[in-house]
N, C-alpha and C positions, 0 to 999 in steps of 0.2 A: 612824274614817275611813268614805265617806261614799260607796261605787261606783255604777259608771252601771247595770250591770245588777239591782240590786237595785231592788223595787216601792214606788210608792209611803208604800204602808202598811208598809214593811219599814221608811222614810228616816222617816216617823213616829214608829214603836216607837222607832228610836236616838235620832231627836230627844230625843222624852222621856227616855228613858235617862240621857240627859247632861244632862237640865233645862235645854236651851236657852229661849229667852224665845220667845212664838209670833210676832213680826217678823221675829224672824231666822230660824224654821223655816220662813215662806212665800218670803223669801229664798234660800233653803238648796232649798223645793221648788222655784222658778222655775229655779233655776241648773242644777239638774239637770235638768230639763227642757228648758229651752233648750238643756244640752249633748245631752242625748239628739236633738234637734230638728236639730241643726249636726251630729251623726253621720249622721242620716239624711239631711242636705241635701245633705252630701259623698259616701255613696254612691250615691245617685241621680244626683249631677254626674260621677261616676264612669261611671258606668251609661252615661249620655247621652254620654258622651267614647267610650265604646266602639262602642256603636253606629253614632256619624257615624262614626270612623273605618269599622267595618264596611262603612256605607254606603259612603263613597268608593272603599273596595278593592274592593267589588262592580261600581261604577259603573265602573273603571279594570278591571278584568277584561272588563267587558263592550266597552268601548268598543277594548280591543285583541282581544276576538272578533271584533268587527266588521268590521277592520281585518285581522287576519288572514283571515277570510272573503271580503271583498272582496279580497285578492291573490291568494290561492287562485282564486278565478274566472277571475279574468282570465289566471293561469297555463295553465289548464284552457284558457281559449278560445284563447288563445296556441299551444296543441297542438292542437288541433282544426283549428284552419285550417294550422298548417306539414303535421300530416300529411298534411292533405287536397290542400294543395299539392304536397307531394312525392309523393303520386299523381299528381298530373296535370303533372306533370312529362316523362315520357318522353312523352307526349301531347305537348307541346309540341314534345319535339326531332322528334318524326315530322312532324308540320305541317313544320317548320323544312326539315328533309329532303327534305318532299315539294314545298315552294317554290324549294329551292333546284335541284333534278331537272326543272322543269318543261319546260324548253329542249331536253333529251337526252330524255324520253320523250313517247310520245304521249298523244294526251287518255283513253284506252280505262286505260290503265297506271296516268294520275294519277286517275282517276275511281276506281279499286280501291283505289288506297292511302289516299284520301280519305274510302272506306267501311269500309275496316279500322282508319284513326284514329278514325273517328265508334263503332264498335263499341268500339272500346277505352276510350275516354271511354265510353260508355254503361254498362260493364262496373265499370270501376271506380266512376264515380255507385250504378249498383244496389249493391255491396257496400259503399257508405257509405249504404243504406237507398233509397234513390233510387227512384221507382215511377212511371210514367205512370200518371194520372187514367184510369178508363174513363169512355169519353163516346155513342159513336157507337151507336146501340139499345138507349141506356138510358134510362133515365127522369131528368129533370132535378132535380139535386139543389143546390139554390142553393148548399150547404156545399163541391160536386166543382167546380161548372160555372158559369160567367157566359153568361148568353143576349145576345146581342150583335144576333142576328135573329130574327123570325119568318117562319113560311110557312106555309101552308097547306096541306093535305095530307089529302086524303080517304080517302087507303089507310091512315094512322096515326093512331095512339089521341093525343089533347092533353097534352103534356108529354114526350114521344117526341123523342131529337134524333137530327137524320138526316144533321147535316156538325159536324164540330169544324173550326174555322177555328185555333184556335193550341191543342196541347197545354198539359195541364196534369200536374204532377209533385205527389207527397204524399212526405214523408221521414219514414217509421217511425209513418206514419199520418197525417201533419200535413199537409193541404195547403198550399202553401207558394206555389203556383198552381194557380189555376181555370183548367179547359179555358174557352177560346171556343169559344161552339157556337151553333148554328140550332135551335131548337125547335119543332117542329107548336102549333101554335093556331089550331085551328077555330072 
């Protein structure tokens, strides 16, 4: 009997052993070679089956990271703006309040309550990171400030701004608006 794992020269020595004729030993050696040849072709096709599978469950892992990543975000941004609303919420009932009071108090009453709304809004903006731009005797920084004018100005050094015409705000460093400002250019 005539196994796959036995060499060459081993399927030799038995040939001769049994004094088969030498067309049927190169017979006898093709057969076992081709079977040895069909063992390895099948575990390489193995091999290959495993891997694309691999593949695919990587690629499906990945594609519901993705997909989990993108809801997660927008969950995230979905809390960021209710809580940032639910801040400015009692801002709103004051306004409300102070619109609907306007009739029974005088201008001096609504003028205060309209600055202690404006503070509260301000209040709560700063503690969501909220920062006014400095602008006014500082040096022009195209990244803070948009020059909107120039003028001219012999008492100040060039690049010097000397009026901010519209605030500008940065959140946690970012500016998010550039002040408008006037800048000296001599």
């Amino acid at each position: 009997m005539i196994y796959l794992n036995e060499t060459k020269e081993e399927v030799e020595e038995i040939i001769e052993d049994r004094c088969v004729a030498p067309d049927e030993t190169i017979e006898v050696l093709d057969e076992i070679e081709n079977t040895k040849m069909q063992t390895e072709l099948a575990d390489k096709e193995r091999l290959l089956e495993e891997s694309n599978d691999r593949y695919k469950r990587l690629q499906a892992d990945f594609d519901n990271f993705r997909r989990r990543t993108r809801q997660e975000k927008e969950e995230l941004s979905n809390i960021v703006a209710q809580n940032l609303i639910l801040e400015l919420l009692p801002i709103i009932d004051n306004f409300e309040r102070a619109l609907c009071s306007v009739a029974t108090q005088d201008a001096n009453k609504m003028l205060s309550g309209v600055e202690m709304i404006y503070r509260q809004l301000m209040q709560g903006l700063e503690k969501n990171g909220l920062m006014n731009v400095e602008a006014v005797g500082k040096t022009f920084n195209p990244q803070e400030h948009e020059a909107v004018m120039r003028v001219e100005d012999a008492d100040q050094p060039d690049g010097i701004i000397v009026e901010e015409l519209q605030k500008g705000y940065s959140v946690k460093g970012k500016v998010i608006r550039p002040s408008m400002v006037k800048v000296v250019s001599n």
